[in-house]
C-alpha positions, 0 to 999 in steps of 0.5 A: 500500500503506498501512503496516498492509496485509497481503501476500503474500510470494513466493519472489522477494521472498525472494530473497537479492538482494531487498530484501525478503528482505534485511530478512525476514532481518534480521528473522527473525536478530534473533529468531534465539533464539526462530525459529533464525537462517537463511541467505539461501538456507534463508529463500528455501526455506522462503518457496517451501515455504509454505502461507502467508507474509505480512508487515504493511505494509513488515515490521512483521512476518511469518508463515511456515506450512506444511502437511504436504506441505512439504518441510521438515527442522525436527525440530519439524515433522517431530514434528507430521508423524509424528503428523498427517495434515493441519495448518499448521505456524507455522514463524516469527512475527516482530514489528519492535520498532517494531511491538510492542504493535499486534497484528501477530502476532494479526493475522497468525494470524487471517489464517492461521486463515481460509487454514486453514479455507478450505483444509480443514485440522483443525489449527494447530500450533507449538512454543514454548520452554521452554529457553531460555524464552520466556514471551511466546510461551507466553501469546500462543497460550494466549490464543488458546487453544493447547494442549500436545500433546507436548514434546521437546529438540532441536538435541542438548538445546541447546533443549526446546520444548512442542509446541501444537496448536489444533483448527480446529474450536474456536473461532477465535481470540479 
């Protein structure tokens, strides 16, 4: 495997004992103010229920997906259940620090805008903060051409988030 290869993640990889789930957590929980903090045991659940999870080379970064048949209690996703039939959810994107700036995280979503495509799905979909904000994000999917499709306060009102959509019949990303 070279460094910058990307790979599948497996339930097994993220299981609370393996290596690999141990940093994925480690990972995830110091973006916990942008993803959510997780449990070992919720991480393993999520990474089973995924359309699609993979990382960049040993963890410079990873993507968690799921579409609309996962069994999943995020109130974000279930909002963008209650309004599509069919989508990919980007439940997390996490990039190490010492990966920042590489394009990991644009390498990951053309990654899984081709799995979406091949898949049949119309839409990517995903929400980012508002409050408390995070402007990194905001300019990172309006330049791969996301758009607003809806906002809400969650977690009771601790967090409002902008809910965006990209139509998989638009160009792909850029």
């Amino acid at each position: 495997m070279t460094d910058g290869e990307l790979q599948s993640i497996t339930g097994v990889d993220a299981s609370p004992t393996a290596p690999l789930g141990k940093t994925l957590l480690v990972l995830n929980n110091a973006h916990a103010q942008e993803l959510s903090w997780l449990e070992p045991e919720r991480l393993q659940h999520l990474v089973k229920q995924a359309f699609l999870a993979r990382r960049i080379g040993n963890l410079d970064a990873f993507i968690l997906a799921l579409d609309q048949d996962a069994q999943y209690d995020s109130p974000n996703f279930l909002w963008f259940r209650a309004r599509y039939p069919r989508f990919v959810y980007v439940d997390r994107v996490a990039v190490a620090s010492s990966a920042r700036g590489r394009g990991c995280a644009r390498r990951l979503y053309h990654d899984l805008l081709e799995h979406a495509v091949r898949a049949g799905h119309e839409r990517i979909v995903c929400e980012v903060n508002t409050r408390p904000p995070n402007p990194e994000s905001d300019a990172f999917h309006a330049a791969l051409g996301f758009v607003e499709v809806g906002s809400a306060s969650v977690y009771g009102g601790s967090r409002t988030v902008r809910y965006l959509s990209h139509s998989l019949a638009a160009p792909a990303f850029s």
